[in-house]
Structures are given as C-alpha cells and as structure tokens.
NUVEXVO-984372 format. One record per residue (C-alpha): residue number from 1; x, z, y. Coordinates in Angstrom, 3 decimals, decimal comma, padded with zeros to 6 digits. Example, Ala and Ser with C-alpha at 12.3 -4.5 7.8 and 13.67 -1.06 7.14 Angstrom:
! residues 2
  resi         x         z         y
     1   012,300   007,800  -004,500
     2   013,670   007,140  -001,060
This chain:
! residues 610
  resi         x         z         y
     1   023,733  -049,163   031,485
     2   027,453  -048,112   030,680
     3   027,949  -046,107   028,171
     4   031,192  -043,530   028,263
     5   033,893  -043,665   025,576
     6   032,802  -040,154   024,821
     7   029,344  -040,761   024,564
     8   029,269  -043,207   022,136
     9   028,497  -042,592   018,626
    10   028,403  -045,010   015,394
    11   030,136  -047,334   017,736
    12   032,757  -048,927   015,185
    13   029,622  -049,806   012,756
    14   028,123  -053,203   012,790
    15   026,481  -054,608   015,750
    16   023,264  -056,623   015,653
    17   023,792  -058,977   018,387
    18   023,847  -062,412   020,848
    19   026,948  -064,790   020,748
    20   027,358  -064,133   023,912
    21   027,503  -060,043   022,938
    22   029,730  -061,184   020,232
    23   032,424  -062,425   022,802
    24   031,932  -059,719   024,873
    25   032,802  -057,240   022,219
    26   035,531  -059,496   020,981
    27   036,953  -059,113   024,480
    28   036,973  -055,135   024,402
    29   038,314  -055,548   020,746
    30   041,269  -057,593   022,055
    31   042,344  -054,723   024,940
    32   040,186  -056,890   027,981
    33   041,450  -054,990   031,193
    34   039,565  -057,144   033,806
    35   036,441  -059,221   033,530
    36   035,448  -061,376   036,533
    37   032,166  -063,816   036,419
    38   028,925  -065,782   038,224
    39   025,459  -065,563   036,211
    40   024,953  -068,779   034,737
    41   022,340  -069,657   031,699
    42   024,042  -069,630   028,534
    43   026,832  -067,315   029,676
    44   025,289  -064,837   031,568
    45   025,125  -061,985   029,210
    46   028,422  -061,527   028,184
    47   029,461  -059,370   031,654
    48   026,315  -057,885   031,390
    49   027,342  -056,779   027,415
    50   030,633  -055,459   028,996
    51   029,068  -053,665   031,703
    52   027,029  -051,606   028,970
    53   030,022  -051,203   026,219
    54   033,208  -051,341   028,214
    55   035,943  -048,817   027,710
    56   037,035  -046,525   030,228
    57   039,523  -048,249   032,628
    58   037,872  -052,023   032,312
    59   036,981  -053,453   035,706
    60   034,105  -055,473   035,973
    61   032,512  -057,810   038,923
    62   029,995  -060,498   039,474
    63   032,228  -062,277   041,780
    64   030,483  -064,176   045,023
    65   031,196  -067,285   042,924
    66   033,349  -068,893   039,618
    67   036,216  -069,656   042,418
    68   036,278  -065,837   043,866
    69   036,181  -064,901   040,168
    70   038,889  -067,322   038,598
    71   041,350  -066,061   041,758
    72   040,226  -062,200   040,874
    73   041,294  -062,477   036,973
    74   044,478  -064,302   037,909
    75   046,313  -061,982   039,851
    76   045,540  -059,167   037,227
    77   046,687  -062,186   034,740
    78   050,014  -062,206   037,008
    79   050,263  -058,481   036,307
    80   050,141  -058,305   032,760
    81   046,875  -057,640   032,718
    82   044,379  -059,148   030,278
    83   041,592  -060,981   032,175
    84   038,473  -062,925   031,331
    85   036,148  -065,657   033,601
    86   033,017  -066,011   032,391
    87   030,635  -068,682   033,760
    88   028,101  -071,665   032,662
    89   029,901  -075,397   032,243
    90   028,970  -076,495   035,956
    91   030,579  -073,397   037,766
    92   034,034  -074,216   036,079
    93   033,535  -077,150   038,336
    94   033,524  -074,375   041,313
    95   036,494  -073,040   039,846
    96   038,190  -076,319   038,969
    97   040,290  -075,488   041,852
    98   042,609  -072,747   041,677
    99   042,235  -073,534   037,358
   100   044,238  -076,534   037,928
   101   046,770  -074,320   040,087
   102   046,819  -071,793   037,383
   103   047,354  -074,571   034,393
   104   050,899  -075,163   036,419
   105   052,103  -071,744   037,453
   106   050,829  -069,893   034,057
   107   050,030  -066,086   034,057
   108   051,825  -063,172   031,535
   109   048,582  -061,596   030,714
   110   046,278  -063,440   028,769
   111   043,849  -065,128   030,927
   112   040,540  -066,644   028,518
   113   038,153  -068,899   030,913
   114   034,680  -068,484   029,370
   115   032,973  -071,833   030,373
   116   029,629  -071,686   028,467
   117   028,356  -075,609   027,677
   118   024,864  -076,232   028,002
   119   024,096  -079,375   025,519
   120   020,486  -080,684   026,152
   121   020,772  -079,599   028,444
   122   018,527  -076,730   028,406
   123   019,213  -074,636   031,818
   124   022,125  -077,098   033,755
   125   022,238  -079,977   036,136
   126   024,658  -081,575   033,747
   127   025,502  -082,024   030,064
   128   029,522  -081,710   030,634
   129   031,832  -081,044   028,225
   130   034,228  -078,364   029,082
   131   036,719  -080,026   026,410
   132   036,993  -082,783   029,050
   133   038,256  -079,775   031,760
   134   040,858  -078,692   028,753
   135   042,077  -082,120   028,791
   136   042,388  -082,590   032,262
   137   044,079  -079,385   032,853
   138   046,494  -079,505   030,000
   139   045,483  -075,949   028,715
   140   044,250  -075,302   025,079
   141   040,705  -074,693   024,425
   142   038,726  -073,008   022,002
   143   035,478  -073,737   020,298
   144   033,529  -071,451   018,025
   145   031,202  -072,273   015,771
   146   029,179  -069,365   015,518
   147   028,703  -065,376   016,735
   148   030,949  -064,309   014,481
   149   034,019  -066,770   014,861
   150   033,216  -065,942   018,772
   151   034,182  -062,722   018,056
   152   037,210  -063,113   016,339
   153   038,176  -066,326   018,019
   154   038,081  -064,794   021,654
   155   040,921  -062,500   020,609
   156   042,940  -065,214   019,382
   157   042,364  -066,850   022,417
   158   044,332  -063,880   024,246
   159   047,020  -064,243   021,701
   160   047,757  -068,085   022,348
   161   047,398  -067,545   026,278
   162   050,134  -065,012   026,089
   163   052,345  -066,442   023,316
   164   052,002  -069,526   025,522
   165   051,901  -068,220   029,149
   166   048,726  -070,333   029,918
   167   045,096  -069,615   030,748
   168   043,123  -071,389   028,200
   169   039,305  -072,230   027,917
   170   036,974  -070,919   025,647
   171   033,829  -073,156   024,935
   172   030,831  -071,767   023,214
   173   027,605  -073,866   023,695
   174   023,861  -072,604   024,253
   175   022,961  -071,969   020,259
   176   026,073  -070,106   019,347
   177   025,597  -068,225   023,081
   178   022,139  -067,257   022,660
   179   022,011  -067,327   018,505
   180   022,311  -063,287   016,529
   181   024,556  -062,087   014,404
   182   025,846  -058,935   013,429
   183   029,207  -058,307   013,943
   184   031,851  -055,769   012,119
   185   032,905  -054,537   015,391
   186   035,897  -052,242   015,215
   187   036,869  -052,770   018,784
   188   040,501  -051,071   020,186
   189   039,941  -047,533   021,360
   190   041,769  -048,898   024,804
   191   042,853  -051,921   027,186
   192   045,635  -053,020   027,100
   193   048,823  -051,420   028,501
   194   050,267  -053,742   031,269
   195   053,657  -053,732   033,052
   196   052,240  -054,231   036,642
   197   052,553  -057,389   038,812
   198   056,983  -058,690   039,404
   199   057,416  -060,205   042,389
   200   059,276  -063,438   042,068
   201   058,062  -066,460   044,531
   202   059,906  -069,068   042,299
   203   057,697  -068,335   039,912
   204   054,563  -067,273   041,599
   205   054,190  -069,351   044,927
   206   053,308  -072,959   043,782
   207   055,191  -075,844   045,472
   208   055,926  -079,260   044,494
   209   058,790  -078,964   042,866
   210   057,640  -076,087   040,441
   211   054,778  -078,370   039,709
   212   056,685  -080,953   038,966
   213   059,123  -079,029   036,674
   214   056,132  -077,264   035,385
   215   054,325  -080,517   034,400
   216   057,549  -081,571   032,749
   217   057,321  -077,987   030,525
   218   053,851  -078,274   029,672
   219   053,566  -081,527   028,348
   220   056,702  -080,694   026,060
   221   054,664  -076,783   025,183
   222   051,504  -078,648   024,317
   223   052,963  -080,395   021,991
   224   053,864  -077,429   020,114
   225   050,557  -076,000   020,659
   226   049,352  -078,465   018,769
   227   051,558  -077,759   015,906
   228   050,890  -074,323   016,046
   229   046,688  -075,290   016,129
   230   047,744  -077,244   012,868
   231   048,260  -073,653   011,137
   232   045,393  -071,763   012,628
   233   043,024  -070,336   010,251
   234   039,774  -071,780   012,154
   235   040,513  -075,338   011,872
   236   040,016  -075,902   007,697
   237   039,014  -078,860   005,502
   238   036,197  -078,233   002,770
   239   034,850  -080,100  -000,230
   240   036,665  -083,034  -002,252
   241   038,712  -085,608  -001,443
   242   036,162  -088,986  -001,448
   243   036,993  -091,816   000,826
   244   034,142  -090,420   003,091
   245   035,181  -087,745   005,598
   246   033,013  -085,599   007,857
   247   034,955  -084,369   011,301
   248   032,842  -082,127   013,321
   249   033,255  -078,747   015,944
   250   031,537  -076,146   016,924
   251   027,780  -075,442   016,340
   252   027,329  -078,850   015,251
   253   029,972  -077,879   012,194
   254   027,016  -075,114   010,591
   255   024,226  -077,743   010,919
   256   026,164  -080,226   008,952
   257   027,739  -077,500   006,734
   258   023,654  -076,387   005,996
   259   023,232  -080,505   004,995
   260   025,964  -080,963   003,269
   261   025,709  -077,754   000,865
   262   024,958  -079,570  -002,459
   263   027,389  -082,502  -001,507
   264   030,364  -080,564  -002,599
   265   032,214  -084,194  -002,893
   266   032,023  -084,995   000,523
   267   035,483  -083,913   002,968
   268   034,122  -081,771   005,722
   269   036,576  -081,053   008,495
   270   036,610  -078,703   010,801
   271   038,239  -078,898   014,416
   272   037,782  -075,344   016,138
   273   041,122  -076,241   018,722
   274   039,795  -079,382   020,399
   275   043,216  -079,669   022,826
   276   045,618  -079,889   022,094
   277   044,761  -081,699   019,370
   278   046,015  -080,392   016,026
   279   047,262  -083,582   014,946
   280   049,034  -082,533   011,680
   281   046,152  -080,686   010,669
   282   043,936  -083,514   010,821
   283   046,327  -085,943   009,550
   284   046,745  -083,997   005,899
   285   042,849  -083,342   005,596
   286   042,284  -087,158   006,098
   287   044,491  -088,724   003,226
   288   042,971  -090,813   001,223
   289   039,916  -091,412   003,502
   290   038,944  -094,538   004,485
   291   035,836  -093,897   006,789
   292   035,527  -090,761   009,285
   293   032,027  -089,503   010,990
   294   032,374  -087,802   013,993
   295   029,335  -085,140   014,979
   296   030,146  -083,317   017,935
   297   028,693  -082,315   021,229
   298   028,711  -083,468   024,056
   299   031,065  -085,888   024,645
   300   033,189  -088,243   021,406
   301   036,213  -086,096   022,131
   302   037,412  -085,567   018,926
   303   036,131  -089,048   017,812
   304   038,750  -090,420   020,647
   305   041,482  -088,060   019,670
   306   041,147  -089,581   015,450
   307   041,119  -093,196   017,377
   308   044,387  -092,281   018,922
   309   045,674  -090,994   015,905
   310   044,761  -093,574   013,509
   311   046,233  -096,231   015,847
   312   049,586  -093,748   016,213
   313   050,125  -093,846   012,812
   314   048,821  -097,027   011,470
   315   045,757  -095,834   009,764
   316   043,520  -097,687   008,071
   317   040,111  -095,527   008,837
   318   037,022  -096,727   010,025
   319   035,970  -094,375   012,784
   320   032,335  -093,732   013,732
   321   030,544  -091,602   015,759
   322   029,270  -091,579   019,505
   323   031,263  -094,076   020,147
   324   029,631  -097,004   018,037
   325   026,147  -095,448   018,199
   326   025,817  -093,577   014,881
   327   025,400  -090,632   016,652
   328   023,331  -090,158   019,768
   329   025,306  -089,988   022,943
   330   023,698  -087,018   024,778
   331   021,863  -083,926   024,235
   332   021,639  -080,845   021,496
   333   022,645  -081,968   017,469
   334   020,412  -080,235   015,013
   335   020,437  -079,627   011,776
   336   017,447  -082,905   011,312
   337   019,013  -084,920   013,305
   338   022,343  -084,583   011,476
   339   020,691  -084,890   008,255
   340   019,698  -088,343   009,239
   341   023,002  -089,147   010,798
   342   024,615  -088,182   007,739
   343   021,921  -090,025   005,244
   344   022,803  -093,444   006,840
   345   026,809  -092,533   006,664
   346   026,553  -091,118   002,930
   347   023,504  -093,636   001,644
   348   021,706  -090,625   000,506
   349   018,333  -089,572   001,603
   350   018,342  -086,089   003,105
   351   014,566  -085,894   002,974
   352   013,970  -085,430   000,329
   353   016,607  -082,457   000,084
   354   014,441  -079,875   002,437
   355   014,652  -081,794   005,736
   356   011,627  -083,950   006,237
   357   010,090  -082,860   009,118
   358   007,478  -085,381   008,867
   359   004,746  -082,914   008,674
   360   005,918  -080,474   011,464
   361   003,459  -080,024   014,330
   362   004,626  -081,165   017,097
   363   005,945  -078,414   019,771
   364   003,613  -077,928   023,095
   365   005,074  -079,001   026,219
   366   005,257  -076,208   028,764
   367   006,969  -077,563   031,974
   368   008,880  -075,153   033,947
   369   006,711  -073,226   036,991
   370   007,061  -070,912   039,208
   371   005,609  -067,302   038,166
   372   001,889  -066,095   039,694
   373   002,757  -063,912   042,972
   374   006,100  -065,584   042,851
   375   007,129  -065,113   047,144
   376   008,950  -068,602   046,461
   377   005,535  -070,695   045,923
   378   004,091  -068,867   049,470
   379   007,602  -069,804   051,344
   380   006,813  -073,378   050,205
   381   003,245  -073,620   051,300
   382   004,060  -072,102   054,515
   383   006,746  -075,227   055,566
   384   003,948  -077,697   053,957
   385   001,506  -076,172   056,228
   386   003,653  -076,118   058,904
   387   004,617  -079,535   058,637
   388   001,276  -081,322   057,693
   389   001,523  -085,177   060,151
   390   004,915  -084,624   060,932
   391   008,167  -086,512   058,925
   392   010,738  -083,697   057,207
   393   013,082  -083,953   054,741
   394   013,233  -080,785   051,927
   395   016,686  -080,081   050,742
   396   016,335  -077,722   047,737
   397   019,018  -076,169   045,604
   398   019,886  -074,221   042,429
   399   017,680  -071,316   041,241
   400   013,934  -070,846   040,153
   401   013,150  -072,199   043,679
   402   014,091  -075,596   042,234
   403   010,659  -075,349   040,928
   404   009,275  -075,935   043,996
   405   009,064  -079,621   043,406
   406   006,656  -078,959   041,377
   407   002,762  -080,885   042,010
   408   000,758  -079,378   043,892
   409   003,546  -078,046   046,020
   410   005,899  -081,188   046,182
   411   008,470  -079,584   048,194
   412   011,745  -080,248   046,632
   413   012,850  -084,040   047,979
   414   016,763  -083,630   046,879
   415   018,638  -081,163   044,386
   416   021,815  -081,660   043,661
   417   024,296  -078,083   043,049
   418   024,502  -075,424   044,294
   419   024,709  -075,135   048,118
   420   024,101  -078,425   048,583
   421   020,532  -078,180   050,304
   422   021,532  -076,777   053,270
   423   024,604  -079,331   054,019
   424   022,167  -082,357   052,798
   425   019,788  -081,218   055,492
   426   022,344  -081,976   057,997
   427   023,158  -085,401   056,357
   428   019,579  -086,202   056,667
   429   019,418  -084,928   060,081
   430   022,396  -087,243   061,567
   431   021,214  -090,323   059,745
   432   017,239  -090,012   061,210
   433   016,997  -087,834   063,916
   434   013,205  -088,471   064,204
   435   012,629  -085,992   060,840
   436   012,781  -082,237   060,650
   437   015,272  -080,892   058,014
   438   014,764  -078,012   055,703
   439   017,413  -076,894   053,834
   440   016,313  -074,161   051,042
   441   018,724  -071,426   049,440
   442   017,990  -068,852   047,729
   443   019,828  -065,593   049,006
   444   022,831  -065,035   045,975
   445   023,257  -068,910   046,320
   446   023,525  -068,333   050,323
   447   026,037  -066,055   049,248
   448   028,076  -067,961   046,412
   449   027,786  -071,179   048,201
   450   025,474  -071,765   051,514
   451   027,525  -070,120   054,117
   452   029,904  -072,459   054,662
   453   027,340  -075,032   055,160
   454   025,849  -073,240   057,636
   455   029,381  -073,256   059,354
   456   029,404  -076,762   059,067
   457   025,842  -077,234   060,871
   458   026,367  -075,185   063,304
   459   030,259  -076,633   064,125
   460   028,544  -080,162   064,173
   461   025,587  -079,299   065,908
   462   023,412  -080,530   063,234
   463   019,351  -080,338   064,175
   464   017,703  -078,402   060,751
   465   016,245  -075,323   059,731
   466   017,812  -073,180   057,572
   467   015,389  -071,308   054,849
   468   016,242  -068,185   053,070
   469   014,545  -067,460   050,451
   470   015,215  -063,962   049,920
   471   013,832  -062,135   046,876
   472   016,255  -059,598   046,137
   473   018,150  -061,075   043,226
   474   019,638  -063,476   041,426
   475   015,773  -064,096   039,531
   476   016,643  -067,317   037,214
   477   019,810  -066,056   035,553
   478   018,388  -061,972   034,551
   479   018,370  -060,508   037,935
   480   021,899  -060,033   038,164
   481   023,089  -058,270   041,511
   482   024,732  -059,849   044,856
   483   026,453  -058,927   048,104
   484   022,445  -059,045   049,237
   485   022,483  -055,845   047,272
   486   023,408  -052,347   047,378
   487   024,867  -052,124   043,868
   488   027,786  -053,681   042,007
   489   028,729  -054,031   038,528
   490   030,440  -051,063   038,082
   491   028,049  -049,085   039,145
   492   028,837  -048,092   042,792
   493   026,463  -047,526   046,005
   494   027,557  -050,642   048,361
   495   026,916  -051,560   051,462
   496   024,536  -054,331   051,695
   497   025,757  -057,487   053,544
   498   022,982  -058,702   055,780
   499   021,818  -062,369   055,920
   500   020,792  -062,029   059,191
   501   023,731  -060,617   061,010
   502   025,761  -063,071   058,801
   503   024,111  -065,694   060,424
   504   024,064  -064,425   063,800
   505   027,806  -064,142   063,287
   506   028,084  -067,798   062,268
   507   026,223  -068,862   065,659
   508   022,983  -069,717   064,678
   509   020,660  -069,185   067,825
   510   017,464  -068,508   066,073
   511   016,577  -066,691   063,206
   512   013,279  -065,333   062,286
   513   012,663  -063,173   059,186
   514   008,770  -063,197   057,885
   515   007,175  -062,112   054,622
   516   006,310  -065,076   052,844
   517   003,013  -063,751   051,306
   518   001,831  -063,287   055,172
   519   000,557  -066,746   055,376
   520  -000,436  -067,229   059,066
   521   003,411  -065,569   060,795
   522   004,837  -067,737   058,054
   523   003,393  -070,940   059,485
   524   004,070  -069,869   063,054
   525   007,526  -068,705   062,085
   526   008,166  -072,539   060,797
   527   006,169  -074,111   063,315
   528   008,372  -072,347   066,117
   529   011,956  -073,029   064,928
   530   010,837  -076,678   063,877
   531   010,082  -077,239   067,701
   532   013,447  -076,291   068,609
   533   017,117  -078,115   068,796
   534   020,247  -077,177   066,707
   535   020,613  -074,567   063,939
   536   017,526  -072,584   062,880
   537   016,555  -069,787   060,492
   538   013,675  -068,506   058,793
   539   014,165  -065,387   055,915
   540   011,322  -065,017   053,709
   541   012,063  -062,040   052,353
   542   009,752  -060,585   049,609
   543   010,879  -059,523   046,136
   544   010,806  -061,196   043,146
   545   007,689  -059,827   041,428
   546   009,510  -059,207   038,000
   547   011,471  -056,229   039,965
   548   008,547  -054,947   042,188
   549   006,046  -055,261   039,426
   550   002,963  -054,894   041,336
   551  -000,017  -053,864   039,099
   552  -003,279  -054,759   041,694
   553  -005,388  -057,938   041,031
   554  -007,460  -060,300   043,103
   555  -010,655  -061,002   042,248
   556  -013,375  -063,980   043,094
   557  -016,869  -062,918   044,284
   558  -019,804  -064,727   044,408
   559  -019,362  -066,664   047,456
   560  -017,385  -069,293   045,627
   561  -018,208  -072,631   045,993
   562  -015,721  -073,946   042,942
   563  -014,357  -076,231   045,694
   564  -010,343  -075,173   043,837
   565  -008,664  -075,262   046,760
   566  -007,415  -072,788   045,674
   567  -005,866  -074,535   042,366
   568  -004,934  -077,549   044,321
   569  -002,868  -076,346   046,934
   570  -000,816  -073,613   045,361
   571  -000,989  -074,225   041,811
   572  -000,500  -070,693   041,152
   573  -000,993  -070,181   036,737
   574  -003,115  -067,151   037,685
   575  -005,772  -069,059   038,609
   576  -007,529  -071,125   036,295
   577  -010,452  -072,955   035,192
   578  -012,959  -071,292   032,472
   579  -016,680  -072,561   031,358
   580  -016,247  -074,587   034,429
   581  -015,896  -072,077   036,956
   582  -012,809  -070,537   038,976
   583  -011,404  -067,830   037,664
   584  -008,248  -065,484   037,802
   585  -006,291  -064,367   034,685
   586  -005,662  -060,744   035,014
   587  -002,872  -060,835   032,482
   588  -001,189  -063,097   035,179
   589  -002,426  -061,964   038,525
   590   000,145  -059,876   040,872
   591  -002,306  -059,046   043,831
   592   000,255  -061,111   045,949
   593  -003,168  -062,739   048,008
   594  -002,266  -065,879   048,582
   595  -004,965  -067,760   047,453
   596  -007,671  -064,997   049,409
   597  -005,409  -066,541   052,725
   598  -006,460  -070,295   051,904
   599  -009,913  -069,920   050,460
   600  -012,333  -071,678   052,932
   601  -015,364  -068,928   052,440
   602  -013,183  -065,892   051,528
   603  -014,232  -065,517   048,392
   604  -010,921  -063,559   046,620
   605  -010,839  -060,341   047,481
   606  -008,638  -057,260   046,335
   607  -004,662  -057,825   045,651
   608  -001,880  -055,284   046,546
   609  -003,284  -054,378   049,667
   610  -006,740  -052,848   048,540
C-alpha cells in the first residue's frame, strides 16, 4: 500500500529489509522519477517496495512486458528524467532489443537496468549472466555484494549513467535479492528535477550513421570508464601481499570474505564494476602475485578479463578458476563450497576452521507442485480427459502452470519461455497434422507474450487450440497485477482488457470460456473445439485460490472403497494416505471438488458448494 510523504513517520530511521527493498529505497534515495518493470523471481519486489514507499510525483508500472518497460523508462531517460527497469535475468533477453538501441543513442537522465541473476538456478529457465549482456552491449554494469552496497551502489549507478550518458546494468543475484539487512535509509525528500524532453532527431532518431559514429565514441568512453571504475570506492583489495591472490564479485565476495577471516595474509580482491573492466585497479592489487583464484558466478567473466590482462601486459600469473575446473562451472557458490575451493588453492584445511558439514542432515527434497484447489490442475485433467485414445501434443509455458508436467498429470510435453507454447503448438501442428495441439498460457503471459502468437496461428491458419488459463493474476511471481485486471500500480480503477474480445478481435472463430473446477463442460468444452479446424479457444477461468481463499472442505464418507483414484489421477497434496486409508488434509483442502467429480462411488462430499 503507498504510503503519502505526509503520512510517514520515523521514515529516515533504519530499515529492516530485503536486497531487493534495499535497491528500491536506494532508488528513491537517488531522486528515481520513473520506475518501469515485469514480475520476475528474484527481482520482483523491488517495484512492489516502491509502490509502498515512493515519494509523491514517482510513476510506477508493471509494464505488459521487460520490452514495453525498457521503451517506457527511456523516453523519460530522454527527458532528463531518472528511470529504472527492473526485471529477472531472462526478461532482459525480452528487452535485449531496444537495450542494444539505447547502448548507441544514450539517454541524459540516468537510466539503471535492474536485471536480477538467478544462479542455481532457483526460479529461471536459465543460469545467464547478465555481465555477458554488459559486455555485449558496451554499457557498464554493476554488481553488489550485499543489501547494503545495493543500496548505496544503485545511486552510484545513476551517477555513472549520467556522468556518462549511458544506461547501465545493475546485477544483483538471488541471495543478495532475497537476503535482510537493515539499511540507514536517509532517502531525498524529492525526485529529481528534470529539464523536460529537447527535440533533436540527430541525436534521438537512430540511423546508421549515428551508430556508427556512436560505436566509434563508446569504445573510446569505455575506456575511460574503466579508468574511472579503477578509483571507485567498491572495487578494494584486502589482506597482505602473498604470492596467492583471491579475485572474486558479488555475493560470492562475503562467502569467501567469511572463509578467509583468520587468513589475514591472503590478497582478497574485490571486483564490484565487472565492465568495463577496471584494469588499473586490478593491475596494482595484483603485484607481486604469482597465482590468481577466480570465484564468481555464473559465468568466468572476470577470470577471462585477468587472462586478457595478464597476456596484455606480459604477466607472469597463473590463472585459475572456472575455466580449468577449480571451481564448478554452474550453479549457486556457498560459503562450503568455497571453503573447499579455497583449501585446495591455499593447502589449508578449512574443516577444521568451522566448515565441516560432514555431520549436517541432509535437506528433504520437496519437488515443486501445484497447490490443493489450484483451477490449473482441473484445466489439465479436463484436456487429459478429453483427449484419452487420441494423439496431442501439450505446449506449456512460463508460470506455476509449468507444473503441470508433473506425474500424475503429465501434461506439459515442451516448455521453453515465455509465450512459446502457443506458437510451438502451431509448429507441431504443420509438421503432423494427424495430432491435436494445445498450446497453454497463463492469462498475464497471454498478455506479456501470447498474443502475437495467436496472430501468427491464425495468419497461417495453423490447426490448435488455444488454452487460457485464467486465474486472475500473475500467481508464481506474488500476484502482481495485469491488463487482465482492473487495477494498476499506481493505484487507479482500470478498465479490464478482455481475453475474449481480444481474441475475437484477432480472428479466432471459436472460443469457449468454462470454469475449470466444472469437470464435465470442461471436457465437452475441449472435446468440441478439438473436433474442429483452425484456431480454437478454451478460457478456464477460476481464481487462483491464494486470492479467493475459500475456507469449505471436502470430506470422504463411508462409501469408499480406497480404490485412490482419486490420488492417482489428480495428485492433488490434499489428499493423502493415513493408517492405510484415504484421507483429506483439512489444513490443505480448498472445497474446490474435484476429486468428489472423479470418484467412482461418490464418496467426497461437501467443498465450496455445500
């Protein structure tokens, strides 16, 4: 909830809070006029931080996607404004496009790209490094090392992207997103005061040759970024000057910080500016070392930047890292992993220092499922019903519907970003005509991403049905609001945009919207599109049960027959098995009735209805 300016009291005392809050009070420390975004696990929380503390005059939006929101936050950029995209690693892929545009024209406000890595990964598709995308671009990026450096760091970031006229990137990963701290936050009582957008199309309107004469001017700038990184406060050198040197970034530089605390001897190195790569800097804080370990995540960026250097300048350093296997090549560093890392590399033995984990228990499993009542698990069962003896592809996509591949349900055959369900359907579809095609979306990711494939299906008369799977919200990232909805951001009644009419605007000929938890017009709802040619629909709209919160339970009577049918076919966590009979957990149980609709001798009763 937003809180007014006037309203607020004690609010320049310390604040108990996530990374991602950190950045998002850095922001409103540094003057942020506009903040533009797309939920995505670890970065979500930052708008949503803004949204509750931002000053009076801040615009806020989740955009329709990372590309609506990177174009939003440049034009106030343009003005003078200062703007901030937030998003997770994979949606600055969505973005890459009018980023790379924006490396070459440059903005006068100070544009910070938020692009939240996800090493493990924990929540993504992929484990890419947004260093990689800094690289690419030619713009500098940042990477914190903590909450607090977040907070700080993000209003440096603003600094160098106006000093320099340049958006730059700003990489935290998932442990300094989602780790506490409390912050000293003594944000400005304003934003920023901004000139207004100047029209001048030889600056503004992109052609060639400005890119080319661009290029020219921002491989000579980065250059001098780099000196400039050199002096900047967050990249340091600690401990004494053995022939053994420690390079690291980011979170993995408190992990090896925490190992290295009674190893006051050892040169530990800190790179916080990643690109361009503060090559004086790093070039002092190495002399007289004679071998370098690398620990970074994701990718051996830095390790391949000290390569470079050591072969610019002649050094003789022996460089380890990702690269030759001394450190692992994918997924999260910890702090016992890099106290083994760091044992082989020193000769010392780090367990017996506090980190022998020998004795630990070993962590449960708990694979990812679908919530009891959830409308998504229903939706699912209703096309496997529907399509029991006949071939079908199932395209899924993005969101907790991606969970749907899940045994018993086995519904998910491809998943591969966002949007992509619905335009693999059609692939399917004009490679074996003989199968039906199902292409599942979820209704924000219809939004951010599935309505152009519907254009395309319907343009190349593709054969597949289209499923919405509409539960009000965008569930897996916090229930963050869409175009679906009739809120915003900042707060305003909206009108809703309706999936149906969109469709019916595209072309599609038939579209059918059913509750999901209605088994039997679910079935018949697939049954009847499946059995006709070109572009179908079928809406199962039913909220998400964490927003309607229904409180009625089912119950089993006496006429079981412990046949668990009802556990085999839905898989639903509310039912269970206890002293050998079927049972339903009432801490779990939504009343949503599903399994009363399959069981053979009606034996669940009660639910939402009764």
């Amino acid at each position: 909830m937003y809180i007014p300016i006037s309203e607020r009291k004690n609010f320049h005392m310390q604040e108990y809070v996530m990374g991602n809050g950190a950045i998002a009070l850095g922001a409103l420390a540094a003057g942020v006029n506009l903040v533009a975004g797309y939920p995505g696990t670890p970065s979500s929380e930052i708008l949503e931080t803004i949204s509750k503390y931002r000053h009076d005059g801040v615009y806020i939006e989740w955009s329709v996607n990372e590309k609506a929101a990177m174009e939003v936050a440049a034009a106030a950029a343009y003005s003078g404004a200062r703007a901030m995209v937030t998003m997770k690693q994979v949606g600055l892929n969505v973005a890459a496009d009018p980023l790379m545009s924006l490396a070459y024209v440059g903005v006068k406000g100070g544009m910070v790209i938020v692009s939240a890595d996800d090493p493990g990964p924990i929540s993504s598709q992929t484990e890419q490094d947004t260093r990689r995308f800094a690289d690419f671009c030619r713009i500098p990026v940042f990477d914190p090392s903590s909450p607090e450096e977040a907070y700080k760091m993000i209003g440096d970031a603003f600094e160098y992207s106006e000093k320099y006229n340049t958006p730059v990137l700003f990489r935290p990963t998932t442990r300094v997103c989602h780790a506490y701290a409390s912050i000293d936050n003594c944000d400005s009582p304003s934003p920023k005061k901004y000139e207004g957008f100047v029209k001048d199309s030889k600056k503004w309107v992109i052609f060639p040759r400005l890119s080319f004469a661009n290029h020219i001017m921002i491989e000579k700038r980065n250059v001098e970024i780099g000196k400039d990184f050199s002096t900047y406060s967050a990249n340091k050198a600690e401990g004494g000057n053995s022939e053994k040197a420690v390079v690291t970034s980011g979170i993995s530089y408190a992990y090896t910080k925490e190992c290295l605390k009674d190893y006051p001897d050892v040169k530990l190195i800190k790179i916080a500016t990643a690109y361009p790569f503060p090559e004086d800097f790093v070039l002092s804080s190495l002399e007289g070392a004679k071998e370098v370990l690398c620990i970074e995540e994701l990718s051996p960026f830095i390790e391949e930047q000290i390569l470079k250097l050591a072969g610019k300048h002649g050094l003789q350093l022996r460089v380890s890292g990702k690269l030759d296997g001394k450190v692992q090549a994918g997924g999260e560093n910890s702090t016992d992993k890099i106290a083994a890392i760091l044992g082989e590399f020193l000769g010392k033995d780090f367990t017996a220092e506090g980190y022998d984990l020998s004795d630990a228990p070993v962590l449960p499993v708990r694979p990812p499922v679908l919530c009891a009542g959830c409308p998504h698990r229903a939706s699912f069962y209703a096309v496997k019903q529907a399509m029991k003896g006949r071939k079908a592809y199932f395209c899924g996509d993005i969101g907790c519907y991606t969970l749907g591949n899940a045994m018993p349900l086995d519904m998910v055959d491809t998943c591969l970003c966002m949007g992509a369900g619905i335009t693999m359907a059609q692939g399917f579809n004009h490679t074996d005509s003989d199968g039906v095609c199902f292409g599942f979306v979820g209704d924000s990711t219809f939004f951010a991403s599935g309505i152009t494939g519907v254009v395309n299906a319907v343009h190349n008369n593709a054969d597949m049905i289209l499923c919405v799977l509409d539960n009000s919200t965008t569930a897996m990232t916090g229930h963050q609001s869409h175009p679906g909805l009739d809120n915003n951001l900042m707060g305003q009644i909206v009108d809703k945009i309706n999936i149906a009419k969109v469709l019916e605007g595209i072309g599609v000929k038939k579209i059918i919207t059913v509750d999901p938890l209605d088994l039997d017009a679910s079935v018949k709802a697939v049954c009847e599109c499946a059995d006709m040619p070109g572009v179908k629909a079928v809406i199962f709209k039913s909220p998400c049960i964490a927003i309607s919160k229904p409180t009625a339970k089912c119950r089993i009577s006496d006429k079981c027959i412990q046949c668990k049918k009802c556990i085999r076919e839905i898989g639903c966590p509310a039912l269970i098995v206890a002293d050998g009979k079927v049972t339903i957990d009432n801490n779990l149980c939504t009343g949503c009735k599903l399994c009363a609709q399959i069981c053979p001798v009606n034996a669940i009763g009660g639910g939402a209805d009764e």
